[in-house]
PAVEX-924407 format. One line per 4 residues: number of its first residue (from 0); for each residue x, y, z of N, C-alpha, C, CB. Coordinates in steps of 0.2 Angstrom, whole numbers, plus 5000, padded with zeros to 4 digits. Glycine has a CB too. Example, Ala and Ser with C-alpha at 12.3 -4.5 7.8 and 13.67 -1.06 7.14 Angstrom:
<sites>
0 = 5066/4972/5039/5062/4978/5039/5066/4984/5039/5057/4978/5045; 5064/4989/5035/5068/4995/5036/5064/5000/5039/5070/4997/5029;
</sites>
This chain:
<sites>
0 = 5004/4994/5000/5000/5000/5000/5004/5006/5000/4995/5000/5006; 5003/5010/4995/5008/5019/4995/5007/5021/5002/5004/5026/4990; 5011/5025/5005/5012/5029/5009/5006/5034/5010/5018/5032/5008; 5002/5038/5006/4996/5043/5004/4991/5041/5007/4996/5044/4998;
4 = 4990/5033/5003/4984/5031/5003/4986/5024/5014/4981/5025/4992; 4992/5025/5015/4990/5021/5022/4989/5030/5026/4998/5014/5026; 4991/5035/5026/4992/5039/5029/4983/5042/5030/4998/5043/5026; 4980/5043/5021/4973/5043/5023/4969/5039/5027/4970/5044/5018;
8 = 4970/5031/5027/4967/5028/5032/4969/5029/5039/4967/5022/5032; 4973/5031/5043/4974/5033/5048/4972/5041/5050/4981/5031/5049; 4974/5045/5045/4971/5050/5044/4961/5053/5050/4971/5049/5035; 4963/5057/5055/4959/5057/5058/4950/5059/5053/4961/5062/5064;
12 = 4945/5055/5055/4941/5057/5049/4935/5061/5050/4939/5051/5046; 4935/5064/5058/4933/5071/5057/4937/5077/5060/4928/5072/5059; 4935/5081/5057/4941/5088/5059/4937/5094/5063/4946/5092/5051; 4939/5098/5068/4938/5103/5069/4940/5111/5066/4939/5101/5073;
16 = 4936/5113/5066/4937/5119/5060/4935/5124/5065/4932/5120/5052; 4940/5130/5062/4939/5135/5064/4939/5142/5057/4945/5135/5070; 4934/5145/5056/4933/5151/5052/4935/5157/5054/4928/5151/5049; 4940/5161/5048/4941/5167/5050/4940/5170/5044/4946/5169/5054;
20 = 4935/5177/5044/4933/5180/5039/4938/5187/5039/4924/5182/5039; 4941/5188/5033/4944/5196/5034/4941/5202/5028/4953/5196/5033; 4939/5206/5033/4933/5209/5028/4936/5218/5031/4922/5206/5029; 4937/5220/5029/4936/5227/5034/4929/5230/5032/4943/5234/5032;
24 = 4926/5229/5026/4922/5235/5025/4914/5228/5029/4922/5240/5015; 4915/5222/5032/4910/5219/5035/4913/5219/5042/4908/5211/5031; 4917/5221/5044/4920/5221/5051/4916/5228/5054/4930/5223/5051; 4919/5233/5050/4914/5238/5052/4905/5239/5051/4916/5243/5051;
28 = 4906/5235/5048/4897/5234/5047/4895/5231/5056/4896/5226/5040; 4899/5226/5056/4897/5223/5064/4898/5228/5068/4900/5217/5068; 4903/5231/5069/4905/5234/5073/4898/5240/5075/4912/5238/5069; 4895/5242/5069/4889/5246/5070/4884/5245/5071/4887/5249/5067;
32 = 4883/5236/5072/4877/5232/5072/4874/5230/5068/4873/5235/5074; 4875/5233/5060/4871/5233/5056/4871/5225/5051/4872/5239/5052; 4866/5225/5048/4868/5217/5045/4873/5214/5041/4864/5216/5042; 4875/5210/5041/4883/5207/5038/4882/5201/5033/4889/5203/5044;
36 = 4883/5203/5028/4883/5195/5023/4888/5194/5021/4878/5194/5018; 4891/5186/5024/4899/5186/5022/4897/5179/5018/4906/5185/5029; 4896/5180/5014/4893/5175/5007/4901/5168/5008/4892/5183/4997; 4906/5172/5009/4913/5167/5008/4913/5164/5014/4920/5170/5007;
40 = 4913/5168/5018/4913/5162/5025/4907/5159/5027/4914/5166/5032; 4902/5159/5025/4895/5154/5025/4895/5150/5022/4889/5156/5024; 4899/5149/5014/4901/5144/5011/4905/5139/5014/4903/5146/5007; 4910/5143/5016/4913/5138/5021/4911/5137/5027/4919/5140/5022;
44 = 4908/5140/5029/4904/5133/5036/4900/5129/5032/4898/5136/5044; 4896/5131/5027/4894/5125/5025/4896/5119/5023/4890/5126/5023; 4899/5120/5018/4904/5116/5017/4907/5109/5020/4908/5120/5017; 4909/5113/5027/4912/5109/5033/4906/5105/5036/4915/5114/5037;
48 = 4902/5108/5035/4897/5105/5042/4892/5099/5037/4890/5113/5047; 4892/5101/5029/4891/5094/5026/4894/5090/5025/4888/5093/5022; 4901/5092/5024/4903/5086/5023/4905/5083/5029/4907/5086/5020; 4903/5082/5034/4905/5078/5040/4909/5082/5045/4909/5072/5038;
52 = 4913/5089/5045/4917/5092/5049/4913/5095/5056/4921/5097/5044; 4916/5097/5059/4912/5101/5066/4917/5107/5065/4912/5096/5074; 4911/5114/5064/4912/5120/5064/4914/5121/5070/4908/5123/5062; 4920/5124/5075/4920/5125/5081/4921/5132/5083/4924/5122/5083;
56 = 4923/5137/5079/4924/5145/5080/4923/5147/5071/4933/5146/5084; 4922/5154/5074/4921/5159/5069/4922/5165/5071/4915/5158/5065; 4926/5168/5065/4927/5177/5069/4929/5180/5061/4935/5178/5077; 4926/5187/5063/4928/5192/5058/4933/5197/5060/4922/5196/5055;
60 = 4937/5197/5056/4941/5203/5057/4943/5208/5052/4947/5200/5059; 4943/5215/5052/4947/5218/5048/4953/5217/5044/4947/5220/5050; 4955/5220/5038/4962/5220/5036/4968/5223/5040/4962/5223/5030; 4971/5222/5044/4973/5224/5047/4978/5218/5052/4969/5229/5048;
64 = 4982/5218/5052/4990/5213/5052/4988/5212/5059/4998/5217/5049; 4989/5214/5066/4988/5216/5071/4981/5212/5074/4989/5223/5071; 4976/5213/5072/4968/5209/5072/4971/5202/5068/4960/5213/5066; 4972/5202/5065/4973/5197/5059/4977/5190/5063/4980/5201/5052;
68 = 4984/5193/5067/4988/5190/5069/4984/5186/5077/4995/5194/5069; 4981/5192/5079/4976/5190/5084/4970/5184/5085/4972/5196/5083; 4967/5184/5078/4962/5181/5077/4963/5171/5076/4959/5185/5071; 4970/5171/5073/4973/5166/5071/4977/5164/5078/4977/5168/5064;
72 = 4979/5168/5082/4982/5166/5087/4978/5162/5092/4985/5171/5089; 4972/5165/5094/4966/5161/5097/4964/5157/5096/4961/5163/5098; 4964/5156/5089/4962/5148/5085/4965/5145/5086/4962/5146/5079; 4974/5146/5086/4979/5140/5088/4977/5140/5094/4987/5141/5086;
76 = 4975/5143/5099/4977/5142/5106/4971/5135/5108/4975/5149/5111; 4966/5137/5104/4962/5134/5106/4961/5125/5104/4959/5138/5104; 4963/5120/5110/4965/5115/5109/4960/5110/5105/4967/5113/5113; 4953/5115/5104/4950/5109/5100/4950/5110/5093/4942/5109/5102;
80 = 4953/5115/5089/4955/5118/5083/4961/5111/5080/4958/5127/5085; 4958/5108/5075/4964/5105/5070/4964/5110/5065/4962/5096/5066; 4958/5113/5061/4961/5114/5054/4955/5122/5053/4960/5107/5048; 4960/5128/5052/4957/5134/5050/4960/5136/5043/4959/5140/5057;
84 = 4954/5142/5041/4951/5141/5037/4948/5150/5036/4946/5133/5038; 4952/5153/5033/4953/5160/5033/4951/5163/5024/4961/5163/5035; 4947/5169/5024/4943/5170/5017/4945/5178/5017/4933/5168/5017; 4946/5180/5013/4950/5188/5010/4958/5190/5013/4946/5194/5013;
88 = 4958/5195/5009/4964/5197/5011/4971/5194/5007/4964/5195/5020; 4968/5191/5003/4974/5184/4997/4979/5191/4991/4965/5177/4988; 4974/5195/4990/4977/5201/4983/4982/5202/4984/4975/5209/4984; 4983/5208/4981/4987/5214/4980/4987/5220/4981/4987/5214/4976;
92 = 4978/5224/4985/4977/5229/4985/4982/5229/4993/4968/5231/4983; 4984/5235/4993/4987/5238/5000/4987/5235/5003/4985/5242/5003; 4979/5235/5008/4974/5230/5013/4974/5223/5011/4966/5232/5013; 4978/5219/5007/4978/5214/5007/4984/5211/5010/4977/5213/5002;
96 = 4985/5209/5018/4989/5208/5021/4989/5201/5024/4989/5212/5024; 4986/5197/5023/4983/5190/5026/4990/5186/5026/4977/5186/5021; 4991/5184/5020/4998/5179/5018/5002/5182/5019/4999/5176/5011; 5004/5188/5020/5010/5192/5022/5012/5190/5030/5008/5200/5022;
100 = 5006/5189/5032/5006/5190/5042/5007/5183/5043/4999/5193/5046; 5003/5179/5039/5002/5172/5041/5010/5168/5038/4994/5168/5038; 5011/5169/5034/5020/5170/5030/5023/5167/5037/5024/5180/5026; 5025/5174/5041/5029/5177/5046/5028/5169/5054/5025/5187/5047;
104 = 5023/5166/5053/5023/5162/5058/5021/5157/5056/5021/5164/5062; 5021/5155/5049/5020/5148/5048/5025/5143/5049/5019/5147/5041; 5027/5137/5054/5034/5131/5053/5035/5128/5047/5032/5125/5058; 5030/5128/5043/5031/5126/5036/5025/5128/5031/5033/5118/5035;
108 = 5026/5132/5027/5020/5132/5021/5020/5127/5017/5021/5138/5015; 5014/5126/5013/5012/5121/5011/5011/5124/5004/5006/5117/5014; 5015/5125/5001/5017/5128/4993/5013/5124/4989/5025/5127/4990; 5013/5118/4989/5008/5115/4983/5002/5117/4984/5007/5108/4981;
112 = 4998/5120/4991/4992/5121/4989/4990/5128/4985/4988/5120/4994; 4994/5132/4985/4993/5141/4982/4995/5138/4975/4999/5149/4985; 4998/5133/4973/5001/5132/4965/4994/5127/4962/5010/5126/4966; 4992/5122/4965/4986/5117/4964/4980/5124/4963/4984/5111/4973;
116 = 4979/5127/4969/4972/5131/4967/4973/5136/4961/4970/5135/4974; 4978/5139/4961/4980/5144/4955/4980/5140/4948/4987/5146/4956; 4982/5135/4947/4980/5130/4943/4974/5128/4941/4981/5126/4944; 4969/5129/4947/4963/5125/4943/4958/5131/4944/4960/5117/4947;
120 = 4959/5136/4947/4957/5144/4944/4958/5146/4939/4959/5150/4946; 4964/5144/4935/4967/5147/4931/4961/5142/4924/4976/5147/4932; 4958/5137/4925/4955/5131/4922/4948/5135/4920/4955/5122/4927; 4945/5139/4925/4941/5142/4923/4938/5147/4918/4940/5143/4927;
124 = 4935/5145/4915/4937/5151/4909/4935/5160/4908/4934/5149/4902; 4929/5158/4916/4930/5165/4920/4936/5169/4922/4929/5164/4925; 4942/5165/4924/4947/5165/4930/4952/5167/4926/4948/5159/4935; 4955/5162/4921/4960/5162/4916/4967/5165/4919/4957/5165/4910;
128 = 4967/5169/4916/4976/5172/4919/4975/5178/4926/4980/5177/4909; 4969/5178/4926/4967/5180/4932/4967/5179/4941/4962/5180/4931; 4970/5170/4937/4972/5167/4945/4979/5168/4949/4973/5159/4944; 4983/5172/4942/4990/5173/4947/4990/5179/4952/4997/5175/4942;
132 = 4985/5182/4952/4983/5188/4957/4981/5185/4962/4977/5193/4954; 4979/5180/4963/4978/5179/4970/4987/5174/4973/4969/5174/4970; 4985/5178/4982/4992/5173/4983/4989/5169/4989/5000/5177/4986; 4983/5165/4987/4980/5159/4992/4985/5156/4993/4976/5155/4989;
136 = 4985/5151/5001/4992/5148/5003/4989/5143/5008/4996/5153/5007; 4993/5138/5011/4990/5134/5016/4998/5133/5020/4986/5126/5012; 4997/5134/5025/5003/5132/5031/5003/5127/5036/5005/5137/5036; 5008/5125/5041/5005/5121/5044/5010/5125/5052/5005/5114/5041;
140 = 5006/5125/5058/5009/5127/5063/5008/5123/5068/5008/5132/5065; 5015/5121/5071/5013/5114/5075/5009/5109/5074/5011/5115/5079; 5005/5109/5075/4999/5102/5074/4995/5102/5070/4995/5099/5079; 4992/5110/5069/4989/5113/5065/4987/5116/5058/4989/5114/5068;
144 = 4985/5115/5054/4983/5117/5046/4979/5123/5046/4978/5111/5042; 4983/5127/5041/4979/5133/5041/4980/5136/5031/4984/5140/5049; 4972/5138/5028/4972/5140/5022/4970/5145/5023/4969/5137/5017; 4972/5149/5018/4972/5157/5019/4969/5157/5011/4982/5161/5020;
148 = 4962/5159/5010/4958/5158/5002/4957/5167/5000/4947/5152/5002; 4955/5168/4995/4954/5172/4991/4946/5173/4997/4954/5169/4983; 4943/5182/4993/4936/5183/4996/4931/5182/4992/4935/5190/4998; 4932/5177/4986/4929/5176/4980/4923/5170/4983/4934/5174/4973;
152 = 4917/5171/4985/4911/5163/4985/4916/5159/4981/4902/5164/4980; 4917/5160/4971/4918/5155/4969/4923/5151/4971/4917/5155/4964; 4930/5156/4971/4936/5153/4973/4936/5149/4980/4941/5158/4973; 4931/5150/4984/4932/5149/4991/4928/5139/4991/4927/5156/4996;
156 = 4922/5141/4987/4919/5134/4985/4924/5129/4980/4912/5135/4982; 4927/5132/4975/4930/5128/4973/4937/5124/4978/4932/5130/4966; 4939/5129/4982/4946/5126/4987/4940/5120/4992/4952/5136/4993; 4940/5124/4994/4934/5118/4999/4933/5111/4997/4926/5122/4999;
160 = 4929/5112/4992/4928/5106/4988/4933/5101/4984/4924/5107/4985; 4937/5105/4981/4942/5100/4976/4950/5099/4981/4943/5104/4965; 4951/5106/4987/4956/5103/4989/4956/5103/4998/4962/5107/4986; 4954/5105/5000/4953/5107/5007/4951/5100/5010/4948/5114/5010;
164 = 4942/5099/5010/4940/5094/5010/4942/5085/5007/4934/5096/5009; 4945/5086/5004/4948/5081/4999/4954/5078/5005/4953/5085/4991; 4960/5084/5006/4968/5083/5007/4967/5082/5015/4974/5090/5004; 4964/5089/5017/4965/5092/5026/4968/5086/5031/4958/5095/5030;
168 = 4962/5079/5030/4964/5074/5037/4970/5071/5034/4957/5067/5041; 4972/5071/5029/4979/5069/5028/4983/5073/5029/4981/5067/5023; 4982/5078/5029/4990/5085/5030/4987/5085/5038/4990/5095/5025; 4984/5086/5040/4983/5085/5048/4987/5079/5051/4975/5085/5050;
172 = 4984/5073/5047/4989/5067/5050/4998/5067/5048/4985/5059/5046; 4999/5069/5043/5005/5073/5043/5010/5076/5046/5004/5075/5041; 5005/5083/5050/5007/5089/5053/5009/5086/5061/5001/5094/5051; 5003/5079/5063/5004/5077/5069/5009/5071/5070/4999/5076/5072;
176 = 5011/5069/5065/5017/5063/5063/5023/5063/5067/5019/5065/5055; 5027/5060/5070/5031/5061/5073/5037/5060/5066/5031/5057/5080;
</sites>
């Protein structure tokens, strides 16, 4: 038996998730009470919660490096968290600081997953050469798996579905591997 396919059988076969939306202009929407539709991060819980995962946290934060590093820090702390699971903030505009911050404290990035998704964005004939503008990413810290997606619904459903839910309890059984 290959190494892949024994590692998915052992591989834990449900995971705890933790979501984090980065939005500034829906951050301050809460901030004032007013109604929030984070169309990306509702995909991704849903996502998770059909296909068998258990949603365990969710938080919005603004673009801003400092909240950012905050928000991700509490997830790791938190010992029921295997695998988080972050939506905006991927660009190039200014405010796009996500994979900059999360870069800076990853133990190891997971390079093939920003190369895989950019690939199969790039497949869409929406997306086309439009996929090297995003710098989606996946890391791993300590025991933990963390994807950093685009603020796009579609890009967020297609990572979910063709790589996140597919790979995660094998890079989780990986990440906890002696």
């Amino acid at each position: 038996m290959s190494s892949h396919k024994q590692h998915r059988e052992l591989a834990p076969k449900v995971l705890n998730f933790f979501v984090i939306t980065i939005s500034t202009s829906r951050y301050e929407k809460m901030q004032k009470k007013e109604p929030i539709v984070d169309e990306s991060g509702d995909i991704i819980k849903q996502e998770i919660i059909t296909s068998g995962h258990k949603l365990v946290g969710y938080s919005l934060v603004p673009d801003d490096k400092v909240k950012i590093l905050k928000a991700f820090t509490e997830a790791l702390d938190n010992p029921e968290v295997d695998v988080i699971v972050s939506t905006g903030g991927t660009g190039y505009s200014k405010t796009d600081v996500t994979v900059e911050t999360l870069r800076g404290i990853f133990d190891r990035e997971v390079e093939g997953f920003g190369e895989v998704f950019r690939f199969l964005s790039y497949e869409d004939p929406q997306v086309r050469s439009a996929a090297y503008l995003s710098k989606a990413t996946a890391g791993i810290i300590k025991d933990k798996v963390i994807y950093a997606l685009p603020g796009s619904p579609a890009a967020v459903k297609l990572a979910m579905e063709k790589l996140i839910l597919p790979e995660a309890p094998h890079l989780v059984f990986i990440a906890r591997s002696k």
